[in-house]
LUMPA-472066 format. One record per residue: residue in three letters; residue number from 1; y, x, z of N, C-alpha, C in turn. Coordinates in steps of 0.2 Angstrom, whole numbers, plus 5000, padded with zeros to 4 digits. Example, Ala and Ser with C-alpha at 12.3 -4.5 7.8 and 13.67 -1.06 7.14 Angstrom:
PT    r    k  n.c2  n.c1  n.c3  ca.c2  ca.c1  ca.c3  c.c2  c.c1  c.c3
PT  Ala    1  4972  5066  5039   4978   5062   5039  4984  5066  5039
PT  Ser    2  4989  5064  5035   4995   5068   5036  5000  5064  5039
END
This chain:
PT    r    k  n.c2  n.c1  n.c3  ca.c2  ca.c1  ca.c3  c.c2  c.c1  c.c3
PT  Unk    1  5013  4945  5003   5013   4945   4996  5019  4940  4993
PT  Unk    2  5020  4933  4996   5025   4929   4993  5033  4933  4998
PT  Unk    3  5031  4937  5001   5039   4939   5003  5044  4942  4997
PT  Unk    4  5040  4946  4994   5045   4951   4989  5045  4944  4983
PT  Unk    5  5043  4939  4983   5045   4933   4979  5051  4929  4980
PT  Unk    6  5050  4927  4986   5055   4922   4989  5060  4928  4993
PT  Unk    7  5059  4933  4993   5068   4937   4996  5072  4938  4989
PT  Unk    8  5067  4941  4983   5069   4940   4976  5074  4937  4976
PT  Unk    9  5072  4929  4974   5074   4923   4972  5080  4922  4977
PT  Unk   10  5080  4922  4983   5086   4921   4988  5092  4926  4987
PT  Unk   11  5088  4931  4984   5094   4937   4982  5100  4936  4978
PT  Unk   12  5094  4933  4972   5098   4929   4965  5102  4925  4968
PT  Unk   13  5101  4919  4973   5106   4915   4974  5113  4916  4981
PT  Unk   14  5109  4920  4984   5115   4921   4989  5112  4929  4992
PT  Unk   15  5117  4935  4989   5116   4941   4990  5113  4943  4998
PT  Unk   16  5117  4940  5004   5115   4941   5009  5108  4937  5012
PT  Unk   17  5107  4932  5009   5102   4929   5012  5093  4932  5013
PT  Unk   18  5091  4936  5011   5088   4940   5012  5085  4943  5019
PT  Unk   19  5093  4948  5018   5094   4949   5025  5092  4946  5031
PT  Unk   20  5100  4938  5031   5098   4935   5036  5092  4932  5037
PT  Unk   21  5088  4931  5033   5081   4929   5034  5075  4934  5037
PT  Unk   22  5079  4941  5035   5073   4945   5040  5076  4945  5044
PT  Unk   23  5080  4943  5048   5084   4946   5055  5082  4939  5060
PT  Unk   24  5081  4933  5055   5079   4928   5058  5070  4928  5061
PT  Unk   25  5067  4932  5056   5060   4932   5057  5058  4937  5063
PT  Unk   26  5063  4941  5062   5062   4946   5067  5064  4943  5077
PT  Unk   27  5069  4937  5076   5070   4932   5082  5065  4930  5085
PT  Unk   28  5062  4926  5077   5056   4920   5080  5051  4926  5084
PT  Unk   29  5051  4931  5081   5044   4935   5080  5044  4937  5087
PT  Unk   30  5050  4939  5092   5053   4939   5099  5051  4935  5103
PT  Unk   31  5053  4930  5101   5050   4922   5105  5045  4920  5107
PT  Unk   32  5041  4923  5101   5033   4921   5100  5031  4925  5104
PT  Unk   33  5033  4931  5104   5030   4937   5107  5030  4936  5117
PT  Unk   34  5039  4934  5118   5038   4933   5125  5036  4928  5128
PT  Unk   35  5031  4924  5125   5029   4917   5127  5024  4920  5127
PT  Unk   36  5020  4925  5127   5012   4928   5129  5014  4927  5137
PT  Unk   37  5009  4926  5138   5007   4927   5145  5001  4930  5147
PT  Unk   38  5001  4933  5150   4995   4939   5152  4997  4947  5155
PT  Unk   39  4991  4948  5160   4992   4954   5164  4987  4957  5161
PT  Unk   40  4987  4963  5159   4985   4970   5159  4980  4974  5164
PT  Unk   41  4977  4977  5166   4976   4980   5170  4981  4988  5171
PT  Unk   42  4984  4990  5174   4988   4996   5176  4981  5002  5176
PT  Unk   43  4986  5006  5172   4983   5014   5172  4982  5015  5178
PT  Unk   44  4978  5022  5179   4975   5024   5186  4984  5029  5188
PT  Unk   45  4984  5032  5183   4988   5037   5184  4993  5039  5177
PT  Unk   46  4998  5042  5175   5001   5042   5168  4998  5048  5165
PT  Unk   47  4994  5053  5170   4989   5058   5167  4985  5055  5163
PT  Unk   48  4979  5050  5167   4974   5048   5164  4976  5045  5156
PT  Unk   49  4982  5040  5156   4985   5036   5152  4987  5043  5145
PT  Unk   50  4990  5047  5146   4992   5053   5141  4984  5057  5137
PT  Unk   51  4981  5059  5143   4973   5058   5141  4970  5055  5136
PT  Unk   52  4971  5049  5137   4965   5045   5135  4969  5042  5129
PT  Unk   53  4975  5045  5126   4979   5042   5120  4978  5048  5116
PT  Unk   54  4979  5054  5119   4977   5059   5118  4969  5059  5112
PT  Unk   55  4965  5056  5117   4957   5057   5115  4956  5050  5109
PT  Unk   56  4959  5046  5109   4958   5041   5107  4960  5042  5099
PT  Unk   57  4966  5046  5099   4969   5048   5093  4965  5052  5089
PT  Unk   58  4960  5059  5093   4957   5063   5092  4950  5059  5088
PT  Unk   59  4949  5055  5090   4942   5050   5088  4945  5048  5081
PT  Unk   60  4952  5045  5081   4953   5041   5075  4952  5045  5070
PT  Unk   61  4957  5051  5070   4958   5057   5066  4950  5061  5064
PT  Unk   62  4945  5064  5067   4939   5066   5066  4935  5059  5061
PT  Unk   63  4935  5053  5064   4932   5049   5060  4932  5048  5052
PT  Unk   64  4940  5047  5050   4942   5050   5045  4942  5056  5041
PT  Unk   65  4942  5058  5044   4941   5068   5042  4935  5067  5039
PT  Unk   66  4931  5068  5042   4923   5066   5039  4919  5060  5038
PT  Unk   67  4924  5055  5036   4917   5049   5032  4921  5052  5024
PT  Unk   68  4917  5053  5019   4920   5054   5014  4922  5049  5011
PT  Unk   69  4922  5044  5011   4924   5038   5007  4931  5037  5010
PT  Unk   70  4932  5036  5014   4940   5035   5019  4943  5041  5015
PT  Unk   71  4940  5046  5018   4947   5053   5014  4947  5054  5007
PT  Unk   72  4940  5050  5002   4943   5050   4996  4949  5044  4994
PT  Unk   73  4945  5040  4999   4953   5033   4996  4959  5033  4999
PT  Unk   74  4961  5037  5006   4966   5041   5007  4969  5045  5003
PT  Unk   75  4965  5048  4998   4969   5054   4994  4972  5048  4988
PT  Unk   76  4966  5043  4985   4968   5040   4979  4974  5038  4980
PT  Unk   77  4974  5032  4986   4979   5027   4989  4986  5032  4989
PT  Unk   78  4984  5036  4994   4992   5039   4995  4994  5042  4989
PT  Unk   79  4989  5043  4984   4995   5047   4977  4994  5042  4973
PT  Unk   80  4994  5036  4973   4996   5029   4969  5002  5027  4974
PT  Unk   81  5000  5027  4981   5009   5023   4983  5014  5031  4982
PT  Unk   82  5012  5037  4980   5018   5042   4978  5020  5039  4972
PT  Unk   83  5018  5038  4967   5018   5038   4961  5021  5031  4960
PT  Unk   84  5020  5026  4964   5025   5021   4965  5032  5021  4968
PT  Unk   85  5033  5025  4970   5039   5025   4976  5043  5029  4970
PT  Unk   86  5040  5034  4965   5046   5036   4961  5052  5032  4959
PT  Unk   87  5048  5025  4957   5051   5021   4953  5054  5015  4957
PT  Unk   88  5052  5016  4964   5056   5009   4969  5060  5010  4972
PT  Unk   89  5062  5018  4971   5069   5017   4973  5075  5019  4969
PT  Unk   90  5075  5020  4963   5078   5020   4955  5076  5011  4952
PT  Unk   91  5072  5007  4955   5073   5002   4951  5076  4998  4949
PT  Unk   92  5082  4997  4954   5088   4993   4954  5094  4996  4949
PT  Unk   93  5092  5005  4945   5097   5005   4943  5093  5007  4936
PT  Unk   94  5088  5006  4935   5083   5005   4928  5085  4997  4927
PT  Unk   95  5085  4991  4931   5086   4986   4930  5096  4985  4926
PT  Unk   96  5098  4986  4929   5104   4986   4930  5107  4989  4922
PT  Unk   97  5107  4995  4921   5108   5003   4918  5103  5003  4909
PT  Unk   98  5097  4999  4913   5097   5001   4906  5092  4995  4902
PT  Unk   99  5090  4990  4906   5091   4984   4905  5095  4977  4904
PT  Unk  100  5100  4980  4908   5107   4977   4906  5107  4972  4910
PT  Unk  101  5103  4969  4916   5103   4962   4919  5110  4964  4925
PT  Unk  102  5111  4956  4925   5117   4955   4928  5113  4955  4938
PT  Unk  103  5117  4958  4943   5112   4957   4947  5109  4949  4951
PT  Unk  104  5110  4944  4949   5106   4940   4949  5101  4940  4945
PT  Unk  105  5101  4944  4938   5095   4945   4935  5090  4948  4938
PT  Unk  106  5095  4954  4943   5088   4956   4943  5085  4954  4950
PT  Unk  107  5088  4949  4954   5085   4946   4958  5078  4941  4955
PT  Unk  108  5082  4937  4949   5074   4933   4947  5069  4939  4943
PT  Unk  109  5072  4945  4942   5067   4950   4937  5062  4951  4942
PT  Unk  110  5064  4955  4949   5060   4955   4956  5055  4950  4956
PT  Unk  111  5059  4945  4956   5055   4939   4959  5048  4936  4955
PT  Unk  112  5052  4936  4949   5044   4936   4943  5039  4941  4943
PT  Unk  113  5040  4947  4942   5037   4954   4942  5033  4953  4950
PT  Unk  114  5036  4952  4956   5034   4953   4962  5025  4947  4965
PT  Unk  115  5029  4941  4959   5023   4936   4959  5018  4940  4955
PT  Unk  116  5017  4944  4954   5011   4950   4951  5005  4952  4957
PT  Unk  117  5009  4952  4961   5004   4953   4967  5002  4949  4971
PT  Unk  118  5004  4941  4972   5001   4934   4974  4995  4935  4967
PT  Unk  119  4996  4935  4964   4990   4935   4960  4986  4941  4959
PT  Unk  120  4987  4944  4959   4983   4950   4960  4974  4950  4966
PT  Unk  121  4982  4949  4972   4977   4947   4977  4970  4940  4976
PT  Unk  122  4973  4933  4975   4970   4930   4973  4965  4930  4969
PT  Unk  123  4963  4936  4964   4959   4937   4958  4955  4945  4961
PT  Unk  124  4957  4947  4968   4953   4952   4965  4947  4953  4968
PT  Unk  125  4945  4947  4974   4937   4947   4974  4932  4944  4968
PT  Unk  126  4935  4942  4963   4933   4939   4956  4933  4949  4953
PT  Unk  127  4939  4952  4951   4938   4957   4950  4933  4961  4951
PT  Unk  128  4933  4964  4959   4929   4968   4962  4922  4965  4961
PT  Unk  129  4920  4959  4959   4912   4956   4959  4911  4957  4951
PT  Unk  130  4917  4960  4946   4915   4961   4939  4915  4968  4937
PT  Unk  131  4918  4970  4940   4919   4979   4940  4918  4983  4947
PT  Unk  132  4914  4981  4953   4912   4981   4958  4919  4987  4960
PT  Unk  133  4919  4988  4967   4924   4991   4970  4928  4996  4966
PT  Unk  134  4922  5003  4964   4926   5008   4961  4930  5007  4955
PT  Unk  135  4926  5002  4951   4930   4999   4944  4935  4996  4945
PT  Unk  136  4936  4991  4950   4942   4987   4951  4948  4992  4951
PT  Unk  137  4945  4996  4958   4952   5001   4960  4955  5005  4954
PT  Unk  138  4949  5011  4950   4950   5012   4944  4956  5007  4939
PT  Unk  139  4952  5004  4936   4956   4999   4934  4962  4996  4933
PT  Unk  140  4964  4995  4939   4969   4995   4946  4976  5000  4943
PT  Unk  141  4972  5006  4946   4978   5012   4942  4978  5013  4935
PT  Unk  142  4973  5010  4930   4976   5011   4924  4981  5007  4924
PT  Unk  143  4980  5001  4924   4985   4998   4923  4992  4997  4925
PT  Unk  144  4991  5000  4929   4999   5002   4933  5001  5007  4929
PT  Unk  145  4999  5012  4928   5000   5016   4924  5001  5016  4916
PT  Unk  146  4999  5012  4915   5001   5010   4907  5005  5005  4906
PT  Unk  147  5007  4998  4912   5012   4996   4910  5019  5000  4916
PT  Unk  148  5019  5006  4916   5024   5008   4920  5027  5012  4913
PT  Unk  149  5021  5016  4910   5023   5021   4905  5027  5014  4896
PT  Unk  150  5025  5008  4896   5026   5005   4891  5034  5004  4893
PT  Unk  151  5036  5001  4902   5043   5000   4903  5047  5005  4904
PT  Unk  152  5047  5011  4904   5048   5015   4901  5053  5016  4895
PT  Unk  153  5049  5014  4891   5050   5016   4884  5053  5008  4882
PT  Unk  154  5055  5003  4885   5059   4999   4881  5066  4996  4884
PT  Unk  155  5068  4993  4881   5074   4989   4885  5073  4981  4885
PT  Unk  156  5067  4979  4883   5066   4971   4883  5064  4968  4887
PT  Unk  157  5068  4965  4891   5068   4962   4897  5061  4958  4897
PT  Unk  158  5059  4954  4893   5054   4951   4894  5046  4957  4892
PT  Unk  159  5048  4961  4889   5042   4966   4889  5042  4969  4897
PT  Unk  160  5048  4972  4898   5049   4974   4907  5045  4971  4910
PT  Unk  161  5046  4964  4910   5046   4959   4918  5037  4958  4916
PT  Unk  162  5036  4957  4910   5029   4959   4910  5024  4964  4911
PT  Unk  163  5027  4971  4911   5024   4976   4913  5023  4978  4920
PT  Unk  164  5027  4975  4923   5030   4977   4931  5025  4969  4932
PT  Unk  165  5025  4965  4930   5019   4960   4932  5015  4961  4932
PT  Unk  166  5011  4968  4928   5004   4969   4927  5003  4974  4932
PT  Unk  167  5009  4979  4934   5011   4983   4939  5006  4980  4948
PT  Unk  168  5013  4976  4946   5012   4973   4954  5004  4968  4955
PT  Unk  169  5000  4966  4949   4996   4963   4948  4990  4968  4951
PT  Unk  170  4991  4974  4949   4987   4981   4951  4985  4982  4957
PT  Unk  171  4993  4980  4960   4993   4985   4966  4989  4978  4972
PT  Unk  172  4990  4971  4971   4988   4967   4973  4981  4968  4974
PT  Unk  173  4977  4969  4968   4971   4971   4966  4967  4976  4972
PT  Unk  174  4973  4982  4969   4969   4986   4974  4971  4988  4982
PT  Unk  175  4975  4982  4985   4977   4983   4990  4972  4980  4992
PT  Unk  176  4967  4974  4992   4963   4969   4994  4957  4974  4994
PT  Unk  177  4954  4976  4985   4950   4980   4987  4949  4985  4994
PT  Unk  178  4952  4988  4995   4955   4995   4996  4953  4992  5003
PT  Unk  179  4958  4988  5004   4957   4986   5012  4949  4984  5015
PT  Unk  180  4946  4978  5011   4939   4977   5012  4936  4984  5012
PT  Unk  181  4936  4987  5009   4932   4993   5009  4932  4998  5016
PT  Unk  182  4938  4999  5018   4940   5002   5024  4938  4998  5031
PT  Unk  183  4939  4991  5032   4936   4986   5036  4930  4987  5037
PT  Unk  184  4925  4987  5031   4919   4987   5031  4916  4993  5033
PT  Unk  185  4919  4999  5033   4917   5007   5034  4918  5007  5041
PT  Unk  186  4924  5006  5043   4927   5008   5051  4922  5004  5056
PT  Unk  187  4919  5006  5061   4917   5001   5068  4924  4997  5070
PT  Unk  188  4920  4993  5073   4926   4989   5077  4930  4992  5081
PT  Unk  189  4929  4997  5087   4931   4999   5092  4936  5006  5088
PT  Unk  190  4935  5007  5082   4941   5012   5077  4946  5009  5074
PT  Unk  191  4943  5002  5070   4948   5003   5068  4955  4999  5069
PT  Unk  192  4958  4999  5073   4967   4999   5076  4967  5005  5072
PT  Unk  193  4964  5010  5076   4965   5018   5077  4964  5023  5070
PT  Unk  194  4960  5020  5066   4959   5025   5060  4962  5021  5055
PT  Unk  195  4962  5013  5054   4966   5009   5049  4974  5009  5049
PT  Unk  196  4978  5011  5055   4982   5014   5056  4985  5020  5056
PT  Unk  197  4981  5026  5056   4981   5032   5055  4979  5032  5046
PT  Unk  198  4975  5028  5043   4977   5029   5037  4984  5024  5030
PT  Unk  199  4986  5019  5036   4992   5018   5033  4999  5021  5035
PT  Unk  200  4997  5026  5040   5004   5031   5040  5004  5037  5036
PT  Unk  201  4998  5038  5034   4994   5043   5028  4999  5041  5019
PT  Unk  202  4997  5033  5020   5002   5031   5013  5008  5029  5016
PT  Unk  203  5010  5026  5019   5020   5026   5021  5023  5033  5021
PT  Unk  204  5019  5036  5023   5020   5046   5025  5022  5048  5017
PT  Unk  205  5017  5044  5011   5021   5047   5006  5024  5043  5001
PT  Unk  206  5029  5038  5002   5031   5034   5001  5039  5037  5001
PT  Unk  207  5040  5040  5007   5049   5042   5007  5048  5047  5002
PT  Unk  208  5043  5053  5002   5042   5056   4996  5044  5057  4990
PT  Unk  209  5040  5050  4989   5041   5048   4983  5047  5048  4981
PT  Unk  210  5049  5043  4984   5057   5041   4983  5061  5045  4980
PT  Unk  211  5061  5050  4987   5066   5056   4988  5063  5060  4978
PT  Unk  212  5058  5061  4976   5058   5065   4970  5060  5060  4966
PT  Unk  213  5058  5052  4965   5060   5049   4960  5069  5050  4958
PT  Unk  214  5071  5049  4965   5079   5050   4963  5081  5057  4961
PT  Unk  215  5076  5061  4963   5077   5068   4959  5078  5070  4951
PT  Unk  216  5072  5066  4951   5069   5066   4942  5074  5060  4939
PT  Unk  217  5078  5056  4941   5084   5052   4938  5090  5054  4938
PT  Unk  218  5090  5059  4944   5097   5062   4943  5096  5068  4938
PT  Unk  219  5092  5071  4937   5089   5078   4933  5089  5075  4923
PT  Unk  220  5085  5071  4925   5082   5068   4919  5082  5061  4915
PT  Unk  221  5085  5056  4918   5088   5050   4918  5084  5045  4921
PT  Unk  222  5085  5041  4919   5081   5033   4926  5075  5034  4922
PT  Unk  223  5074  5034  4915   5067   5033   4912  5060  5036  4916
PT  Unk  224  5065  5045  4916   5057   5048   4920  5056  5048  4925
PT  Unk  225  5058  5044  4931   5053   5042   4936  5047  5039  4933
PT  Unk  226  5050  5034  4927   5044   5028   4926  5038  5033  4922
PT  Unk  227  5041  5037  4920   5036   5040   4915  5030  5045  4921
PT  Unk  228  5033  5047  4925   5032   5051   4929  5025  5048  4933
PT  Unk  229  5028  5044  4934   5025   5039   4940  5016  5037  4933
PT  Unk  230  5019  5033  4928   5015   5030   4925  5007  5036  4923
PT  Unk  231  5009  5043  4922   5006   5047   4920  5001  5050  4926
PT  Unk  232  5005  5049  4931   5002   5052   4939  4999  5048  4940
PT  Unk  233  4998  5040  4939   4993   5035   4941  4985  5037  4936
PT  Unk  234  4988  5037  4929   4983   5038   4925  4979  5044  4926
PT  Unk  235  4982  5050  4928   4978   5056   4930  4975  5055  4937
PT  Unk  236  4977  5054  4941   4973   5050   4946  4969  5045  4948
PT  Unk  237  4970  5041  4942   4961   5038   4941  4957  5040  4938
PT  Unk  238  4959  5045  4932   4955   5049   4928  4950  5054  4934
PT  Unk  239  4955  5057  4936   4951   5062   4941  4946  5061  4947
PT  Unk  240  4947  5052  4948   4945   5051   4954  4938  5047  4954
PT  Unk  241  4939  5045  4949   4936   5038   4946  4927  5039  4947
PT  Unk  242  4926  5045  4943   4918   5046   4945  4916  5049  4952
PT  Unk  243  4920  5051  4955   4918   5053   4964  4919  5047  4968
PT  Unk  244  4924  5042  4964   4924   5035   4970  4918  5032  4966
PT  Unk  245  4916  5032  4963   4911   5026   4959  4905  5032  4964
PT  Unk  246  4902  5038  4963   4900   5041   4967  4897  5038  4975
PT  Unk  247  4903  5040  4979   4902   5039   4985  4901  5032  4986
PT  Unk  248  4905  5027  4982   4904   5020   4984  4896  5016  4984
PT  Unk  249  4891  5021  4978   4884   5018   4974  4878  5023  4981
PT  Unk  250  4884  5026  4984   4878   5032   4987  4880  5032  4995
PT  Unk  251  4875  5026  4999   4877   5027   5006  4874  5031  5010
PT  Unk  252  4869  5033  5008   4866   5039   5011  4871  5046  5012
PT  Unk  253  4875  5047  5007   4881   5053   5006  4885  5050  5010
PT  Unk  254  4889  5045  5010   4894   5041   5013  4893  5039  5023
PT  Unk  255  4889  5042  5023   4887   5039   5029  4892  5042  5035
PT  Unk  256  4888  5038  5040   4896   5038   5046  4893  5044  5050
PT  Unk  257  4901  5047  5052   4900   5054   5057  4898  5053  5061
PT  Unk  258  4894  5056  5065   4892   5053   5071  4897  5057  5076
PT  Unk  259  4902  5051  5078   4904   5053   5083  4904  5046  5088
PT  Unk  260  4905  5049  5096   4903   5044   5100  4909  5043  5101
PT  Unk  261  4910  5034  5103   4916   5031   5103  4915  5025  5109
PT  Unk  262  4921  5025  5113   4922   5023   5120  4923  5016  5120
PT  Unk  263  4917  5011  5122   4919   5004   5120  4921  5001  5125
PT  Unk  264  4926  4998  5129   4927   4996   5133  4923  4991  5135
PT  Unk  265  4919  4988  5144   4914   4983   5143  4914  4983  5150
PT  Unk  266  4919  4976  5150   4918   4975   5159  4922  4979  5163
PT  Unk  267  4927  4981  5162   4930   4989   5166  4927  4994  5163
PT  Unk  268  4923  4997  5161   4918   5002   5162  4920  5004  5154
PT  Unk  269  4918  5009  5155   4916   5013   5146  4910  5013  5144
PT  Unk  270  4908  5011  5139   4901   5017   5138  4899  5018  5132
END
């Protein structure tokens, strides 16, 4: 959460620093890594290993497929992160274009707007315990959607940097939500495998996005991704609102698939 803060802000002051900071974190992250020590037990055979990746993936995917609550918040999540991707990858020339900020501006614009999400997250078990889960999430995408549809429609940087703060405040929101809810559905022994498999579900529609947002600004100009985007968030909580509130109040409907799932104990499966 404080990354897209502090790369911001380093932006502003020295355009390369950013980078060399990820290239340094990715070092440490090497060092750290080869200083584990530990042996593995070795596969029987690379049959058995293809197999059992095989079977393993099969479990994640079925699990999700039928808990309904996973595949309804798969569908919500990944058409909020499309809806947001129109405009993340046109936002540097919405800043710039039509905005007017000089690129260090829009290094601190990032960097204010992006602390939206430091606090987002901070507030939203405060949130979810006044609006309980569905309501947070709902919520969540209005807001995003109403201050995407307002920056939009202005050139004032200080109305912008506000909108996009209540933006990133949302996503904050419902990133926390979102994830508690999945943690607490999945067994242990799933989820690497299903909480994984549903975050390639939203990254999967993220380039997406992208790719139509620069569509819709070449077509239409930089404004309509933001409109596009802010509208698609709003119809998608509209839509979604009373079947997540639904499935979330009704665990008897929500209940877990019954499939059998291989827990490792001792060498042994069972």
């Amino acid at each position: 959460m404080l990354g897209p803060v502090f790369g911001a802000l380093a932006f502003a002051a020295f355009a390369a620093a950013p980078f060399a900071g990820d290239a340094l974190s990715f070092v440490v992250s090497g060092i750290v890594l080869l200083s584990i020590r530990g042996h593995l037990p070795a596969p029987q055979s690379s049959h058995v290993q293809r197999e059992s990746v095989r079977h393993d993936l099969r479990e994640g995917v079925e699990f999700l497929v039928h808990h309904p609550m996973l595949r309804l918040l798969a569908g919500l999540i990944g058409g909020l992160a499309f809806a947001q991707a129109l405009v993340t990858g046109v936002l540097v020339l919405y800043c710039v274009e039509v905005l007017h900020l000089s690129p260090s501006g829009y290094g601190v614009f990032i960097g204010i707007t992006a602390s939206g999400n430091v606090v987002g997250a901070m507030v939203a078990p405060r949130v979810k315990a006044w609006l309980d889960a569905s309501g947070a999430i709902t919520t969540a995408a209005l807001v995003s959607g109403l201050g995407l549809l307002v920056a939009a429609r202005t050139t004032n940087v200080a109305l912008a940097a506000l909108c996009f703060f209540f933006e990133a405040w949302a996503v904050g929101v419902a990133s926390v939500v979102n994830a508690s809810l999945r943690q607490t559905a999945i067994p242990d022994a799933l989820r690497g495998r299903v909480g994984n498999l549903f975050r390639s579900l939203i990254w999967g529609a993220i380039p997406a996005g992208t790719l139509a947002g620069g569509v819709l600004a070449s077509a239409m100009g930089l404004r309509s991704p933001l409109l596009v985007a802010g509208f698609l968030q709003l119809v998608v909580a509209a839509v979604s609102a009373d079947r997540l509130a639904a499935v979330l109040t009704s665990p008897q409907r929500a209940g877990r698939p019954r499939i059998t799932v291989a827990v490792p104990m001792a060498g042994r499966s069972s």
